[in-house]
N, C-alpha and C positions, 0 to 999 in steps of 0.2 A: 756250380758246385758239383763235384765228382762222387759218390759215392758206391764203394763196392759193397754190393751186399751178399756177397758169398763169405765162409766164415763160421766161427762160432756166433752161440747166440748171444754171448757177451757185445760181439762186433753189432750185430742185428741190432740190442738195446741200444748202442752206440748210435747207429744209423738214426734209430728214431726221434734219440734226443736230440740231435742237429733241426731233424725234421718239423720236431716240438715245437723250436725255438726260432721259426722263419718268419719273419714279420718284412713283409714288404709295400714300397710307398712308391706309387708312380706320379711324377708331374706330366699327366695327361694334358693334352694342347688344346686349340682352338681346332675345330671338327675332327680331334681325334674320336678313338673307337674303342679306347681301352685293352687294344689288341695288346698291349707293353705286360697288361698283369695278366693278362688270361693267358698267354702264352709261358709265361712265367709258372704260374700254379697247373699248366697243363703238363709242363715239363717237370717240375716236381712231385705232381702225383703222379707221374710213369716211374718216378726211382721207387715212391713209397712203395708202389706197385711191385718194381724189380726186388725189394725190400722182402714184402708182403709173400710173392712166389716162393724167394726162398726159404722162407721160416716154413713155408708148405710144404718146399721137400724136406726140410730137418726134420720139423714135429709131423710125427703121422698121428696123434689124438685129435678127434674128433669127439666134440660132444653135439648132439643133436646139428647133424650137417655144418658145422660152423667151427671155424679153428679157434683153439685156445691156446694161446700163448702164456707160457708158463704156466701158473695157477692164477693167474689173474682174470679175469671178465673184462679187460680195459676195452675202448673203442680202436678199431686195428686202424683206422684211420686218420691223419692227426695232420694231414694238410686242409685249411680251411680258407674258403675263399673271405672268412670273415679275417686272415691274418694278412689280407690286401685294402692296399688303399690307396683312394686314385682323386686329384683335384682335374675339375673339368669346367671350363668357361662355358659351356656349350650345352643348355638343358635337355636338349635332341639327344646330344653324344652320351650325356649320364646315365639316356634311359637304354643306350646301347650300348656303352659301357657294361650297365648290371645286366642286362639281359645275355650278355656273350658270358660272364660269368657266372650265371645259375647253367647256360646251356652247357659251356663245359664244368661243372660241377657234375652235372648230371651224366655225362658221357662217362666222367672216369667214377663212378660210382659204379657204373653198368660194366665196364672193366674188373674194377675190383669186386663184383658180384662174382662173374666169372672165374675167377681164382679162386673164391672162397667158398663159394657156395651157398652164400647168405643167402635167406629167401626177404631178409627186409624190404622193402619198396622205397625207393627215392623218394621224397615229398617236395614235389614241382615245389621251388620261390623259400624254400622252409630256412634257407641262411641268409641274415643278413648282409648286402655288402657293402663295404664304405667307400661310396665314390659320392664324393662333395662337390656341389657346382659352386665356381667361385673360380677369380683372377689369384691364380698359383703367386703370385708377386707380390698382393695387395694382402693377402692372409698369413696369418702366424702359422706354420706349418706345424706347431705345438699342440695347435688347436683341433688339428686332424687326430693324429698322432706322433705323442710326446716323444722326444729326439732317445731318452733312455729307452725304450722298446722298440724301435726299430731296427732294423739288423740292414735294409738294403733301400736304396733310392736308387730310381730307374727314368729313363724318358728319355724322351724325342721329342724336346721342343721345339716353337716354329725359329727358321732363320730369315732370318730379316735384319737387312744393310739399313744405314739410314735411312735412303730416301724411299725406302718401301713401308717404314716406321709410322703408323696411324698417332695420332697427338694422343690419345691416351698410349700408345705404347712407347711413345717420347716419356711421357710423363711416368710413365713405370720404367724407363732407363735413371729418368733424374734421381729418381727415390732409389734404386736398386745402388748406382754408380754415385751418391750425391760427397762420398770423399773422392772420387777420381775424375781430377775437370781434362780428361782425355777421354772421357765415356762414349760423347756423340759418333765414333768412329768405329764403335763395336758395333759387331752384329746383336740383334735382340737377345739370341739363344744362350748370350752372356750372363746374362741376370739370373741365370737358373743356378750358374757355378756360384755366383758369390754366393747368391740364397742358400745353395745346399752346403755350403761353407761355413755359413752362418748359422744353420741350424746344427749340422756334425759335431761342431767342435767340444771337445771333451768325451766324446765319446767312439766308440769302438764302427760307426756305422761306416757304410759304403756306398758311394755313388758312382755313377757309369751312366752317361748321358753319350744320343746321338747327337752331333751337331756337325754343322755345316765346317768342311776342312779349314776356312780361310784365317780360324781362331788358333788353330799351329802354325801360323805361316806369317812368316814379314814383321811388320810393326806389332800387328796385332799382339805377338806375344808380351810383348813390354806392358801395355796399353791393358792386357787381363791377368796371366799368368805371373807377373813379376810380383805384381799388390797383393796375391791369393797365397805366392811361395812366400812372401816375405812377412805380411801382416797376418797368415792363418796357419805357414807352417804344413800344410799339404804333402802328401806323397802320392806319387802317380805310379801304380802297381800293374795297370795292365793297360794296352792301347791296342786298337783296329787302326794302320794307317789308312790313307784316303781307299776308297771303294764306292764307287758309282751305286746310288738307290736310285730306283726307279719307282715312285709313287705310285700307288693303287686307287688313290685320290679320284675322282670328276676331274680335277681338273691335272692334267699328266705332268708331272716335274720332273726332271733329269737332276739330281744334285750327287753332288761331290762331299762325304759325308765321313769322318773319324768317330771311333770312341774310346772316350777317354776315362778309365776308371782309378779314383783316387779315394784317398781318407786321410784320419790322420797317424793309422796304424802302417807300419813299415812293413811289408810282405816280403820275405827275402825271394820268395818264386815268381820273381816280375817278368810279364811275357809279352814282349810284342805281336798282332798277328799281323803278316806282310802278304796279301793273296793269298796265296795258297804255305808261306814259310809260317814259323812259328819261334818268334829269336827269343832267348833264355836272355837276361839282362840282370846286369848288378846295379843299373839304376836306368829310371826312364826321367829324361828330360820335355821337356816344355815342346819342344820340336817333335816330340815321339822317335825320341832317338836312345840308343844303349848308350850315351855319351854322361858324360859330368851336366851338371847343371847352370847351364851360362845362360846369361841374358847380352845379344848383342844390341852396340847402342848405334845409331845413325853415326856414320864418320865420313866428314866435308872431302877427306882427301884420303888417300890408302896407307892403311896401316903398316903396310909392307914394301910401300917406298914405291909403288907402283905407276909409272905415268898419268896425268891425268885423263879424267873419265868426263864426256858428257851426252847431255839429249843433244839432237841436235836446232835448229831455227823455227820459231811458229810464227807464219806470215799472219794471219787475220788477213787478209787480203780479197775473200769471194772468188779466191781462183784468178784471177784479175793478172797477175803478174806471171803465172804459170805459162810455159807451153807444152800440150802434152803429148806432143810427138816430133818429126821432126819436121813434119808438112807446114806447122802450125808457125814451128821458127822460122822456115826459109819463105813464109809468106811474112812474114813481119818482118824480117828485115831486108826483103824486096824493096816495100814501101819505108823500111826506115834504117837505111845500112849504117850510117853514124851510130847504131842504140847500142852493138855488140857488142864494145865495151863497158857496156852493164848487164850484161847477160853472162849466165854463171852455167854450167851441170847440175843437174836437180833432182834429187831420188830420194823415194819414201821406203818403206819396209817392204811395201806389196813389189815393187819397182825393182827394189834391189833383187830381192831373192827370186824372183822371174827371170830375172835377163834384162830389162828394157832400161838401156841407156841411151833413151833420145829423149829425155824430158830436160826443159829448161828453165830457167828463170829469172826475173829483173830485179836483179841488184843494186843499188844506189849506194853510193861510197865515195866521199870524197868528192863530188859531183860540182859542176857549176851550173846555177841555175840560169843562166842565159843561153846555155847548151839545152838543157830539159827543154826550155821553152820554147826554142828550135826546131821542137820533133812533134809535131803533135799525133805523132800515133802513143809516143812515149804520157804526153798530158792529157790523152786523154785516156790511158790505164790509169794513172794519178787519180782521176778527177773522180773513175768508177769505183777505187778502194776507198775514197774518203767520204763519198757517197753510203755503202757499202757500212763503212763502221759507223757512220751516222744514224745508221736506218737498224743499228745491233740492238738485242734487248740490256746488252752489257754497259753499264757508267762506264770501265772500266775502256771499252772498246769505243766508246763514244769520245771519251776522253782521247784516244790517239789517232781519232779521225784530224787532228789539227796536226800531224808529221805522220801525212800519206805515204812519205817515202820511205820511212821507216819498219822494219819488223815488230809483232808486238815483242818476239825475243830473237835475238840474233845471236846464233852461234854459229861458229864457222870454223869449220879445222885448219890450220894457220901451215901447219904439214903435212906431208902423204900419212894418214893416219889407219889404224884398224877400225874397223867397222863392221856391227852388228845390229840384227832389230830385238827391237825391245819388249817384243812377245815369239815366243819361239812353241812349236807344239812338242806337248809331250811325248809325241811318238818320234819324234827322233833322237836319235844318241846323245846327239851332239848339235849347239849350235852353230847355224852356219855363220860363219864368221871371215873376213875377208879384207881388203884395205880398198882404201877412196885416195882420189888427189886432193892434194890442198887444196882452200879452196872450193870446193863441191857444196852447194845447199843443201845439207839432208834436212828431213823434215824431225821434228820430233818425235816419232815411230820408231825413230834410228839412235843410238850412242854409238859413238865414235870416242878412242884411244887416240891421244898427239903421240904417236910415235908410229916408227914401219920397222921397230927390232924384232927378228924373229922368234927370239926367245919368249917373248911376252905372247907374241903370236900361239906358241906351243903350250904356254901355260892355258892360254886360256882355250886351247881347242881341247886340251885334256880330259880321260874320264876322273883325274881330281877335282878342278876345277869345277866340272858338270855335278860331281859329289854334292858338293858346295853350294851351289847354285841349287840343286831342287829341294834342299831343307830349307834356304834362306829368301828364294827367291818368292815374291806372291804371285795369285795367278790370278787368272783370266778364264773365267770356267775350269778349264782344265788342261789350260796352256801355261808354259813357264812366264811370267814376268821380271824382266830381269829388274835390279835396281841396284845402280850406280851407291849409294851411299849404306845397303845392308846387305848385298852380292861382291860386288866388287873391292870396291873400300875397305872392306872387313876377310877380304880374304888372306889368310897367311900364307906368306909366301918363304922360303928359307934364303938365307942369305947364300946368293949361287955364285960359285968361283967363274972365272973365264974359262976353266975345261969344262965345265955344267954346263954352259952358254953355249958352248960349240957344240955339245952333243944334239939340245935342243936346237938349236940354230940348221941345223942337219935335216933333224928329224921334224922340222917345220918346211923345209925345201922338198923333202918327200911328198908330203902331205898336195903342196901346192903342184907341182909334178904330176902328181895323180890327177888331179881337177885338171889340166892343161890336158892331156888323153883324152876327154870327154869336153873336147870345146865348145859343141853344140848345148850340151846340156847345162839348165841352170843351177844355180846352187840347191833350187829347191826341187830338183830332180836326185842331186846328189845326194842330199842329205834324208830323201825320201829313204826311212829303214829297209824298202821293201827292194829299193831300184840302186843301192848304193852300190857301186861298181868293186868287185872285189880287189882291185889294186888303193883305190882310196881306202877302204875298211881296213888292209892291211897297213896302209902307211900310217892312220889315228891307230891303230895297235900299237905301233913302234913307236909312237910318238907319247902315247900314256903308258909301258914302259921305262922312255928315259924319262918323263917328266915323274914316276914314281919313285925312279932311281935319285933323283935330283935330291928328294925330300925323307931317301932313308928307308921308303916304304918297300914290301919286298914283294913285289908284283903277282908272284907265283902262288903264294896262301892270303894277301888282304882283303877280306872283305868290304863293301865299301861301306857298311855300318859301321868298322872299323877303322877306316879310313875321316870317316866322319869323324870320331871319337876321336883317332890324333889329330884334326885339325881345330877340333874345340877347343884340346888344349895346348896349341901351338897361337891359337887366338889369344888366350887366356894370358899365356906368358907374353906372350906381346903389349897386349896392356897393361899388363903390372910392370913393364918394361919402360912404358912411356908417362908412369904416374912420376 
């Protein structure tokens, strides 16, 4: 909250009643510190303060060293640590809690002495404060204080994935989530939104929670925000996109961290802050985007007529069938030159974007088992994967110890296809992106495209596409994940004539041209931001360009929150398309 307190003293009375009327609730965590409210009341007694100065240059009366305001005697002070209130599971943290809040009571009293020239004396402990020990989930928050006085909800609760979830805080998911049997897949720090959902409604309050980024991102948003917009009616009026905290904690956390401020009151001045930007918004969606309010849903195949998408093959094998160089294959088939025709090209993520095309692997297809049994260097890799899944903690992998020579999945690009890995870092532009031969074993680290048309090549090397991908994509700390069925699949694409295809087609030969220049270097040299060669930089310039031209967009002024925003609702008509 902003207040200018320069002005008439009409303004100044103004000031104070805002001030009056500030009633704030923090859901304090497990060894928090209460740091949420005291920073809070330390920061609004510096306005009272800025307040307080100026009425001291207005009014020059003085009665007995002490300013009066108006004709009144009133208390010039009317921020109270008793107008906070804080839930804390943690009896340590409660008693630290109140104690940081008498401390800065006292500090800004000593301030506001200063100003005024009070000669009162602080009396150390003399205000009560309300911090509650108790499970935030398990308590009526009414019971704290009732949802009609409250004016603001605050916190930083803990994040926690499932398998990090302690059985009572399972069990406070069941109770929190017990209409949503998609619950187990949230993070903890979910239970805070429905709860504060539940307590807001019908009234005018506000909430603003820290939480862990992964609750904007991916499935996740279906799985919390879709139940909250749709069965509570919510608005989301300001947002922090992702930004790195760095805990002050014992124990040091690195997390990846949004906030997201909502009610059920409409603010027309909704603001995103982006690092250092600050975007003006006519509406903020679920994704923490200036876009419309869409929910996208998982789609098997691409909404835009796209080729298809997939992971690639997961052996379970113990490594068994692998070779991972080329010393390793021309010793095995020394001793077993008949096996070659089950021996494939074999590359995972780390493989690919390195350079290293000497790994291989044993294929079985079509096979005659009087041949296999011919080789025994061949029977006895058989003998050590069946071995191997026998010895798994997995039923699942036990179970296909009985077809050793099968993959637990087998995918296989049937054409020369595109190919990407399916974690890319956030410091690069662009993912690197590139084609396989048919044929070729990738591991599942990797998705691969069945097609070698350039066009598609250029779409998805584009900074639209990348658009796309980092609102929709989930991550990996704080690395892109891409995903086949809510990245790609759901990406819209325009219906492109054959002169759009050739330009693209063009401007994807460029691109590859560039990389041939630097044939030493691997993709993940190229694609490194710091080391990208300026002839490839230029040629994805010209390439996101035509692929913006393709789609209408006008290269020169789009933003790409704008950018976003047309493709939300170019999604949008596409499925009201295929109802």
């Amino acid at each position: 909250m902003e207040i200018d307190a320069r002005g008439s003293e009409k303004s100044l009375s103004f000031c104070y009643l805002k001030i009056d009327n500030i009633f704030c609730v923090s859901r304090l965590t497990r060894e928090g510190s209460g740091n949420f409210l005291t920073q809070t009341y330390l920061e609004l007694r510096e306005i009272e303060n800025n307040v307080i100065r100026e009425q001291v240059r207005i009014d020059k009366r003085q009665i007995n060293d002490q300013i009066q305001f108006g004709d009144t005697n009133s208390n010039l002070i009317r921020v109270s640590i008793n107008q906070f209130y804080g839930i804390e599971i943690n009896d340590f943290a409660v008693s630290v809690a109140k104690t940081a809040l008498w401390i800065a009571e006292h500090q800004m009293f000593e301030k506001t002495r200063a100003i005024t020239y009070m000669k009162d004396e602080f009396l150390p402990l003399r205000t009560y404060t309300n911090i509650i020990e108790g499970n935030a989930l398990r308590i009526d928050w009414n019971d704290v204080i009732s949802n009609t006085k409250c004016n603001y909800i605050m916190g930083n609760p803990p994040f926690l994935g499932q398998k990090m979830q302690t059985k009572e805080q399972k069990e406070d998911m069941k109770n929190i989530f017990k209409d949503n049997p998609k619950y187990k897949r949230l993070d903890y720090v979910a239970c805070w939104y429905k709860k504060a959902c539940e307590y807001m409604k019908n009234t005018k309050v506000t909430c603003a929670l820290v939480s862990t980024n992964s609750i904007c991102q991916g499935e996740m948003i279906n799985m919390l925000w879709k139940p909250l917009f749709n069965n509570f009616n919510i608005i989301i009026n300001f947002a922090y996109r992702t930004f790195t905290w760095d805990s002050e904690a014992s124990i040091k956390a690195h997390v990846h961290c949004v906030i997201v401020g909502f009610s059920y009151i409409n603010n027309e001045n909704k603001i995103i802050f982006d690092k250092e930007s600050m975007i003006k918004c006519y509406n903020i969606n679920p994704y923490l985007m200036n876009a419309p309010t869409i929910f996208l849903e998982k789609l098997q195949s691409s909404i835009s007529g796209l080729p298809f998408i997939s992971k690639g093959s997961q052996l379970v094998d113990g490594g068994n069938y692998v070779f991972k160089n080329i010393n390793e294959y021309n010793e095995f088939i020394k001793k077993e030159p008949n096996a070659i025709k089950y021996i494939r090209r074999y590359t995972n993520a780390k493989e690919y974007l390195n350079g290293k095309d000497d790994s291989y692997v044993l294929y079985f297809e079509n096979f005659e088992p009087s041949e296999l049994n011919s080789m025994p260097q061949i029977k006895n890799r058989i003998e050590l994967v069946k071995r191997f899944r026998e010895n798994s903690n997995s039923q699942t992998f036990n179970e296909l110890a009985n077809k050793p020579t099968k993959y637990f999945v087998t995918l296989i690009p049937k054409i020369d296809s595109i190919a990407f890995p399916c974690v890319s870092s956030e410091n690069r532009k662009y993912i690197p992106i590139g084609f396989i031969d048919k044929g070729t074993v990738l591991t599942n680290s990797m998705f691969y495209i069945e097609s070698s048309d350039l066009w598609v090549f250029s779409l998805l090397n584009s900074n639209v596409h990348m658009a796309w991908m980092k609102i929709f994509a989930g991550r990996l700390k704080s690395d892109f994940r891409y995903s086949s069925t809510m990245v790609y699949n759901t990406f819209p694409v325009p219906k492109l004539i054959d002169d759009q295809k050739y330009k693209l087609n063009n401007a994807a030969l460029k691109i590859l041209e560039a990389r041939k220049l630097y044939h030493d270097s691997t993709l993940a040299d190229l694609y490194n931001n710091l080391t990208m060669p300026p002839e490839l930089r230029k040629a994805h310039i010209e390439n996101d360009k035509a692929v913006m031209e393709a789609y209408g967009f006008d290269w020169r002024k789009m933003s790409e929150d704008d950018c976003i925003a047309k493709l939300m609702e170019m999604y949008q008509k596409l499925v009201e398309e295929k109802k």
